[in-house]
Every structure is written in structure tokens, then in C-alpha cells.
DRENTOR-493573 format. One line per field, with one value per residue (C-alpha): chain; x, y, z. Coordinates in steps of 0.2 Angstrom, whole numbers, plus 5000, padded with zeros to 4 digits. Layout:
ch	[A; ...]
px	[X; ...]
py	[Y; ...]
pz	[Z; ...]
***
This chain:
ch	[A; A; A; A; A; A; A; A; A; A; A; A; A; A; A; A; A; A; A; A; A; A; A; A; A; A; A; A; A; A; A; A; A; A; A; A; A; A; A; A; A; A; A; A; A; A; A; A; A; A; A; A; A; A; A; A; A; A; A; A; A; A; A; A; A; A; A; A; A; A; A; A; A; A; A; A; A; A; A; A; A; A; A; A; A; A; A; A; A; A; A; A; A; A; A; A; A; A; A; A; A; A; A; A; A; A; A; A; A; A; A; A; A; A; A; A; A; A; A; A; A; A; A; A; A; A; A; A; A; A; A; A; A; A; A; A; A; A; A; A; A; A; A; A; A; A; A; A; A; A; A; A; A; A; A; A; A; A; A; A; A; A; A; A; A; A; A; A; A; A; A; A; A; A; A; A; A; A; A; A; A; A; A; A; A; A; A; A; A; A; A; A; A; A; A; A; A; A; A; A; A; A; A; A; A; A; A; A; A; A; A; A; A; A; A; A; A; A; A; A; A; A; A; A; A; A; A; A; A; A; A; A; A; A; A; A; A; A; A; A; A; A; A; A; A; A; A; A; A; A; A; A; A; A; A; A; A; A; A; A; A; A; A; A; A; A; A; A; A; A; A; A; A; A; A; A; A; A; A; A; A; A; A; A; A; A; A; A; A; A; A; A; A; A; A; A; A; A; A; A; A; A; A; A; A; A; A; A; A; A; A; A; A; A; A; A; A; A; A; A; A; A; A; A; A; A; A; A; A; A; A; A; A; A; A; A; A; A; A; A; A; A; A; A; A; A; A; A; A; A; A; A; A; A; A; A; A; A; A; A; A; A; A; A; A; A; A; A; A; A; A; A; A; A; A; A; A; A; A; A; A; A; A; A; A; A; A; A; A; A; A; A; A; A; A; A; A; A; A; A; A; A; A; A; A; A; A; A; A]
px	[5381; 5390; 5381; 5385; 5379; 5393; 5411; 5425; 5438; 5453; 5470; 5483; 5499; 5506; 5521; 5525; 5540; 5541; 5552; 5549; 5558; 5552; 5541; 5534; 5547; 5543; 5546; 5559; 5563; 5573; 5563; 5563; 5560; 5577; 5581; 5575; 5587; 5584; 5577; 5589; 5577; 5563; 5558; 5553; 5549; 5561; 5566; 5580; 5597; 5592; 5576; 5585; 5596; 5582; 5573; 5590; 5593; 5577; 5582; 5596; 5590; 5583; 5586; 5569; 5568; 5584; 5570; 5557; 5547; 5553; 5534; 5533; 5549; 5540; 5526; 5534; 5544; 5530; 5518; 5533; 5531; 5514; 5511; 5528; 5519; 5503; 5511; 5505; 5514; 5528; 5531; 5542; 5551; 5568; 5567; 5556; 5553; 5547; 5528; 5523; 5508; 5498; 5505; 5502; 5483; 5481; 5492; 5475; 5466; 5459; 5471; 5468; 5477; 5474; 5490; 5484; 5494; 5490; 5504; 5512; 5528; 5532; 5550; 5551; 5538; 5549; 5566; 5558; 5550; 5566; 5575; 5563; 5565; 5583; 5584; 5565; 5564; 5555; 5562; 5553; 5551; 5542; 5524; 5523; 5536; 5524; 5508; 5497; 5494; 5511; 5510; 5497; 5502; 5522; 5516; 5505; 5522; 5531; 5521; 5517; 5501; 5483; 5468; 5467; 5478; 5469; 5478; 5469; 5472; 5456; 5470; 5476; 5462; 5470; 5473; 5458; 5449; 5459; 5455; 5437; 5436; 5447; 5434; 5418; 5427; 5431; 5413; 5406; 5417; 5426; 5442; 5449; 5464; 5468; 5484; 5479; 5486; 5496; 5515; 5520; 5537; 5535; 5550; 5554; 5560; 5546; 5532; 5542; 5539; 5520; 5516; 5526; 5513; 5498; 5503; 5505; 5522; 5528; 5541; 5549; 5566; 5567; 5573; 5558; 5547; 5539; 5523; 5513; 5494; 5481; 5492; 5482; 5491; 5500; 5500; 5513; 5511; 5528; 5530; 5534; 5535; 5532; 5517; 5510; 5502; 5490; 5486; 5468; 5457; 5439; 5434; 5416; 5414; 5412; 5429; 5437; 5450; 5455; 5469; 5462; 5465; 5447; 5442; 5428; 5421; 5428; 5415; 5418; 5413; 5413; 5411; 5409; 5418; 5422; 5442; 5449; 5462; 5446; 5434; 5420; 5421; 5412; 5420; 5404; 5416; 5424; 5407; 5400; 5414; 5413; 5393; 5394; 5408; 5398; 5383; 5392; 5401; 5383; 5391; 5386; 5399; 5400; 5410; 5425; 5441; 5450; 5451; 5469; 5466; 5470; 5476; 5492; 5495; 5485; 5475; 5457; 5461; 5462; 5448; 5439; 5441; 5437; 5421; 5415; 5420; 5413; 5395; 5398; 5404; 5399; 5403; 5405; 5423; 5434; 5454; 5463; 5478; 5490; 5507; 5509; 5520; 5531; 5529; 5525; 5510; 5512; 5499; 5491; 5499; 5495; 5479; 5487; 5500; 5486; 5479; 5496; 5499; 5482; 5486; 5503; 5492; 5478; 5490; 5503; 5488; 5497; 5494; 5498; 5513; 5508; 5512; 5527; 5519; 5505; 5488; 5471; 5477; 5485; 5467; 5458; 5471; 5469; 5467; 5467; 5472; 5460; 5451; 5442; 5449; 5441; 5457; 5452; 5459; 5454; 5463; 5459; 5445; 5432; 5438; 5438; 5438; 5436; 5441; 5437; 5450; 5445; 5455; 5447; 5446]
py	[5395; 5407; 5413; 5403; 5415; 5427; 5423; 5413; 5426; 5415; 5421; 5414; 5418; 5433; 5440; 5449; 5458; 5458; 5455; 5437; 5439; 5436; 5423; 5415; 5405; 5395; 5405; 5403; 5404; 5420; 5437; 5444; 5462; 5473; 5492; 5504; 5515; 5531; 5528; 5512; 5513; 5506; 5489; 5489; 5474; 5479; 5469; 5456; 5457; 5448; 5455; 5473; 5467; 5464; 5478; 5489; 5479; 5484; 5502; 5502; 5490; 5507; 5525; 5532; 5520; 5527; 5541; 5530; 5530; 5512; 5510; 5510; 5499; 5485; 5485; 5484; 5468; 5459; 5464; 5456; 5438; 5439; 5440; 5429; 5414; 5418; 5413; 5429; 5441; 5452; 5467; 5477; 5490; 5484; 5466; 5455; 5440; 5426; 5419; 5404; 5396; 5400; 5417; 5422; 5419; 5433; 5446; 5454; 5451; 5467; 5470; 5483; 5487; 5493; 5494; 5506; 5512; 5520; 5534; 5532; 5538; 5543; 5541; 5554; 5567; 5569; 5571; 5584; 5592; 5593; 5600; 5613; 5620; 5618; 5630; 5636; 5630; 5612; 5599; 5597; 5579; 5583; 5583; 5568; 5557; 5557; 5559; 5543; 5540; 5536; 5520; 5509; 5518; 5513; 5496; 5498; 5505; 5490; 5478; 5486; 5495; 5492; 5499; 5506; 5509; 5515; 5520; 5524; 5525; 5520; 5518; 5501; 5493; 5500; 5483; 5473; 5488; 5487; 5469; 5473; 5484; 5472; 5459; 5470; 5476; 5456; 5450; 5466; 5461; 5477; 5467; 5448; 5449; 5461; 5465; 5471; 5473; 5485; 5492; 5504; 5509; 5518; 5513; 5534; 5545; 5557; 5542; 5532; 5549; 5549; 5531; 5536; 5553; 5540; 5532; 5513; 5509; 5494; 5495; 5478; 5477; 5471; 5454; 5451; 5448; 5464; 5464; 5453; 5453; 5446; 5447; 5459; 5473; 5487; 5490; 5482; 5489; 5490; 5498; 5486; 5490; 5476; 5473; 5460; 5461; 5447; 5444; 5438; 5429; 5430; 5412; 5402; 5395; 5381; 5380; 5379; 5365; 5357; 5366; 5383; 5398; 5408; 5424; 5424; 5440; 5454; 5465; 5481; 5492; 5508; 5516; 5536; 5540; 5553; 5554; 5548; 5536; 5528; 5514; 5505; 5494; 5481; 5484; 5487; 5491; 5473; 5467; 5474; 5469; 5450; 5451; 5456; 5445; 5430; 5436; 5439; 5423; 5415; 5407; 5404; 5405; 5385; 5387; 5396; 5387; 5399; 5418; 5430; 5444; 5462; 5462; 5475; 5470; 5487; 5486; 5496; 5487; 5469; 5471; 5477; 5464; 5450; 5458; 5458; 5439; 5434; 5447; 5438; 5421; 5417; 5400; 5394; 5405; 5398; 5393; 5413; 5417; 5432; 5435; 5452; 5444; 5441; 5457; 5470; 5483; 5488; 5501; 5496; 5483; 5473; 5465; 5460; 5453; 5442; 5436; 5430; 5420; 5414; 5407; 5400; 5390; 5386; 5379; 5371; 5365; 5366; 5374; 5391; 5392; 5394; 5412; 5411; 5423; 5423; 5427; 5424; 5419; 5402; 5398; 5395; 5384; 5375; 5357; 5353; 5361; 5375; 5376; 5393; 5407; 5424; 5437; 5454; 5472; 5489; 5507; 5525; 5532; 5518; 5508; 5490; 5478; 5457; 5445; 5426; 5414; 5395; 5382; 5371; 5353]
pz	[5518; 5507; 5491; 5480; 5465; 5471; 5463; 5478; 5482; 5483; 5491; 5476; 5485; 5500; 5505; 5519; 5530; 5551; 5562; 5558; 5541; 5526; 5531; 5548; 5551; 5569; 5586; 5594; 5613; 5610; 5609; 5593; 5599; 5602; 5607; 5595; 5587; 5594; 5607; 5616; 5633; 5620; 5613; 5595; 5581; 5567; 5552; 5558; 5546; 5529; 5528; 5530; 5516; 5502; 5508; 5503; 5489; 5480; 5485; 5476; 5461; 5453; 5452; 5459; 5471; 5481; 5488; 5493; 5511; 5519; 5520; 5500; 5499; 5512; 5499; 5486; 5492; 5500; 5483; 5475; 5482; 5483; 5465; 5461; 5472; 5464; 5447; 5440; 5426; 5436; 5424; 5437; 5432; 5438; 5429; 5417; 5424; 5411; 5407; 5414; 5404; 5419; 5421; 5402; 5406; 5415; 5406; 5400; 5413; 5425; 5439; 5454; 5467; 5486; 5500; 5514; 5529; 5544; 5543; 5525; 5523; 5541; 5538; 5523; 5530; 5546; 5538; 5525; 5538; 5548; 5534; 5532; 5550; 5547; 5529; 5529; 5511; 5505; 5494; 5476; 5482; 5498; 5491; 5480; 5488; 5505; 5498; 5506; 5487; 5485; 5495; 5482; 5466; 5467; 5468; 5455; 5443; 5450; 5443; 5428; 5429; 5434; 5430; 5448; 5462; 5481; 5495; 5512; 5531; 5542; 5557; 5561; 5551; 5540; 5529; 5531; 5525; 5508; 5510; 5511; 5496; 5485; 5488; 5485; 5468; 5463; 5468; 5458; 5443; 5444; 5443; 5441; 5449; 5467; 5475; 5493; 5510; 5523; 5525; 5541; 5545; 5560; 5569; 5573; 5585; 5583; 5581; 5596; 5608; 5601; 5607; 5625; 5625; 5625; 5640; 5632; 5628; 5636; 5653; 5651; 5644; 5623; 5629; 5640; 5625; 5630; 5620; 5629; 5622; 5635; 5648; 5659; 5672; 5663; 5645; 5638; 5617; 5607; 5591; 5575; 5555; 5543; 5528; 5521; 5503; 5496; 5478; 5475; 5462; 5460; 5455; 5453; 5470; 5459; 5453; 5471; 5473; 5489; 5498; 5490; 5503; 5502; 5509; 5513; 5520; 5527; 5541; 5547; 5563; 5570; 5586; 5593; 5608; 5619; 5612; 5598; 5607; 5618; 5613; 5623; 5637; 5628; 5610; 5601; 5586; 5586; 5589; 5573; 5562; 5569; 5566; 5549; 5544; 5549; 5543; 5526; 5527; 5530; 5544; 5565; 5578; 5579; 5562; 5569; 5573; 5577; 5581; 5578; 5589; 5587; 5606; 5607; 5625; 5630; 5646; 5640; 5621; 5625; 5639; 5627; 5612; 5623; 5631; 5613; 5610; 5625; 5618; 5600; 5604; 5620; 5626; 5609; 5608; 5597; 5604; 5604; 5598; 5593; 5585; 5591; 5606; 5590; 5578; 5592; 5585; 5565; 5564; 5548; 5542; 5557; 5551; 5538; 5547; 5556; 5539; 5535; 5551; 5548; 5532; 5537; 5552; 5538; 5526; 5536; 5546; 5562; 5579; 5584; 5599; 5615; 5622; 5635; 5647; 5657; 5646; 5644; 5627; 5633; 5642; 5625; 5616; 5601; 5600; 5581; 5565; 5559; 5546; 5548; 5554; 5563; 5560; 5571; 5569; 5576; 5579; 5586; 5579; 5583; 5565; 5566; 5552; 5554; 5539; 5540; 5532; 5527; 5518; 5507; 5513]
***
């Protein structure tokens, strides 16, 4: 069992920005993926229609804002509606919305923030840099407008302040490590209330030809759903933007009400190989950040409903993750799932991604969609609602993070 002594950290509300939308509204039978801009002969996950148009429209709702990397803008959105469905105070810069009761409660009370990203402002930094071999002279703006920092501390402006603001890059672990840290500040009373998660805009010509360079990108047409996670054979990654940002609570465990969203721990791992792009066979990384968040959690394999894979349809990758389930779990796996099939790879906003798909499973209590390919995936499925969830990440480097979900029953 969890320690009790230690304060609940309770997810209050999230937001988030993918392909799906602005939400994850049911899959359809229709790929989501189409081709990237320039590059046509490529599939990405870019932001459908509507979520394009809020994404301008808060770009255009303030003067400073018209300059912003499209990753600050994604976490500034999703920030946005995390807060708003947490029925906290939103002091944005833009518009004053008004005090609830609830919301007036919290208007003294410590707020921190932490929105990482694998690349930051990928966007900005490649059109300075072209303009810089185009006149040979930088723009003012260059520097703080695609500093890593920039990411965590707009949000932290938009919302009125906070007593910190961390931005980091630990690859595409990238958000459950911010996750991680904002729980280790709430249980250590650093803060009451976190904001947290990942935004990546990578969707680029110069970040389009890097993912090619590695060998990984996917050969199947954009209507072929062409991310295919646990699908075996060729790799079949394709590049996606998106965030999700999560606005948390540290409660007394004792105070939890049914229905409450909890996170309850988030483990990380690490692994030394002989390339920065390679990992294990056996994912000892994955493995050490499952261990430690069960460990943390208190919690046995048996306890696991469900697992959200980091499986980006690579071929050493998802071999790799599910050696170390199989190490971990053995035959007590729980059913498997992914929604990068739906979202394509984000980079570091993908393992927040999962935790939102976890959620929206957790709280809808429904069944994750069957995959509509061929995958090792479809072998595990689910047979009831979950009501814990295992939500997996990893990226180059050896980083890997785990975060375990549970609704309150």
C-alpha cells in the first residue's frame, strides 16, 4: 500500500493538443495522420482544423505572443484548460476570468510550475538560424525567444506567476520527468498546487530530414495509418506535435473522494549504451522505471489493469519495451495498449499524451480501441474498465520515466 503519511497527489483537471483535437474524442476508422508540409512524401500527426484555430487564436489574442515558438503556444493552450477544469484561479495575461468559491481558495495558495520539451522551440530556432545565414546578423529576439526556459516560464506569465517555473529536456521522457519532479515538490510541501506536463512542435523540414537520417520513419502512405506500434517488421515511426499539461493537488490521502484521478508515483530509469540513439535488448531502462514506480506506488504487478506503451512502432524500440514487461511482469502482463497509432511520436510531450489517454480511459471507464493492424498490442486486450494504469515513456539517451494512474473507486 501507498504511504499513507505522505500527501495523495490528485490530478484536478488536463488539457491537451494532438491530432486528436482538443480532447480524445473516439477513433474513427479514418487515419488521422496526413502529408507533412514540406515534406508531402511523409506522414505526420498535426493538429486537425479547429485545434489550429485556437492555437492561432491565442496567438493573436496578445501582442507578445504573435513571436512565440508553436511549442510555447501548445502549452499555453493545454495549461489553459487544465487549470480552467481544475476550477482554479486563471489570471492570464490576455483576460480575467472570474472567482469561483473554490477557485478563490487557492488564490494564496503555492503554485509551481514544470512544462518540458524535448526540442523547445524547434520552429523559431530554425527560422532565426536561417535568417542568420541569410543576412549574417541575429535578431534581438533570437536568444530569449528560444531559450528551453521559455517553454515553463510563458506559462507561468499566462497564469499569472508562480513561485517557480522549470523547464527541461530528458528526450522524450521528457514530460513524465516534469511529472515526477512536480510530485516530489508536492509530497515535500514545496508547493500545493503544480501545473506539469510536455509540448513539442517538431513538425519541420530540418527535424522531418533528422528522424529520415536515423533510419526509422515510416514507408506507408498517411492514409495507411502509418504508425503502427507493435506491429513488428519495419519501423514504422512518424512524427507528431501536441502537449498535454496536468494541474495537480497535494491532498491527505485521507481526504480522497471516489472518482478522484491520483498519481501515484512516477519511477525513472537509465541505461549506458554504446550510441546515444541505441538501448538494450532487454530495456533495462523501462525496466528500472516500472520497478521503481511499483515500488513507490507500494504496489505488485497483480495491481495493474492496464499498461500505455511508449511503443513508436520502431523495430529495436518496441522489442525492447516488451522484453522488459515480459522481465517485469511476466505472466502477470496487464492488457497493452498505445495511442501512438493515433498521435504519431511527439517527442516530449508524448508521455504526457499517454497520461491523458490514460485518464480519459480511467475516467470514462471504457476500453481502449482495438488497433486496426496487425500487433502484439491486440493479443493482450482488455476485458474490463481499468482502474490502474502503468503509462510508459522512453527516449535517446537511455531516459525513461513510468507514471501509474488509479481512479478512486
Amino acid at each position: 500500500m501507498t504511504n499513507s503519511a505522505l500527501p495523495a497527489v490528485v490530478i484536478r483537471g488536463w488539457g491537451s493538443a494532438s491530432a486528436l483535437g482538443l480532447d480524445f474524442a473516439a477513433p474513427g476508422t479514418t487515419s488521422p495522420f496526413v502529408p507533412a508540409a514540406d515534406a508531402p512524401n511523409l506522414p505526420v500527426a498535426a493538429l486537425p482544423p479547429a485545434a489550429e484555430a485556437a492555437v492561432e487564436a491565442l496567438r493573436r489574442s496578445r501582442p507578445a505572443y504573435r513571436a512565440l515558438d508553436r511549442s510555447v503556444l501548445l502549452a499555453l493552450l493545454t495549461a489553459r484548460h487544465a487549470v480552467a477544469q481544475a476550477g482554479w484561479s486563471i489570471k492570464t495575461n490576455s483576460a480575467a476570468a472570474p472567482l469561483s468559491e473554490a477557485a478563490a481558495a487557492y488564490e494564496t495558495a503555492p503554485l509551481a510550475v514544470s512544462v518540458g520539451s524535448s526540442r523547445g522551440a524547434t520552429e523559431r530556432l530554425e527560422a532565426f538560424h536561417a535568417e542568420f545565414l541569410r543576412t549574417g546578423a541575429a535578431a534581438p529576439a533570437a536568444s530569449p525567444l528560444t531559450t528551453l526556459g521559455n517553454v515553463a516560464s510563458w506559462v507561468a506569465d499566462d497564469l499569472g506567476g508562480a513561485q517557480a517555473a522549470i523547464s527541461h529536456s530528458s528526450t522524450c521522457s521528457t514530460a513524465l520527468q516534469a511529472l515526477g519532479n512536480a510530485v516530489a515538490w508536492l509530497r515535500a510541501g514545496l508547493a500545493q498546487r503544480f501545473v506539469a506536463g510536455g509540448t513539442e512542435a517538431p513538425l519541420t523540414a530540418f527535424t522531418l530530414a533528422q528522424m529520415q537520417a536515423v533510419g526509422i520513419y515510416s514507408p506507408l502512405p498517411s492514409t495507411d495509418f502509418p504508425c503502427r506500434p507493435g506491429a513488428g517488421g519495419p519501423s514504422t515511426f512518424v512524427l507528431g506535435e501536441g502537449a498535454a499539461v496536468f494541474a495537480l493537488e497535494a491532498v491527505p490521502a485521507s481526504a480522497l473522494r471516489p472518482g478522484d484521478l491520483v498519481l501515484e508515483s512516477v519511477g525513472f530509469g537509465f541505461e549506458a549504451t554504446g550510441t546515444k540513439t541505441g538501448l538494450t535488448p532487454d530495456g533495462q531502462h523501462f525496466q528500472q522505471a516500472m520497478r521503481q514506480a511499483l515500488h513507490l506506488a507500494g504496489l505488485v504487478p497483480t495491481d495493474l489493469d492496464l499498461a500505455v506503451l511508449h511503443s513508436p512502432g520502431t523495430r529495436a524500440g518496441d522489442a525492447a519495451e516488451r522484453a522488459a514487461l515480459a522481465a517485469v511482469f511476466g505472466v502477470d502482463l496487464p492488457a497493452c495498449t498505445s495511442n501512438k497509432w493515433l498521435l504519431g511520436h511527439t517527442l516530449g510531450a508524448s508521455g504526457a499524451l499517454s497520461l491523458t489517454w490514460a485518464l480519459d480511459l480511467l475516467q470514462r471507464r471504457a476500453l481502449p480501441a482495438p488497433l486496426p493492424f496487425a500487433s502484439w498490442l491486440n493479443e493482450h486486450p482488455a476485458r474490463q474498465p481499468a482502474r490502474r494504469v502503468l503509462v510508459n515513456a522512453a527516449g535517446f539517451g537511455g531516459n525513461a520515466a513510468c507514471a501509474v494512474v488509479r481512479r478512486v473507486d
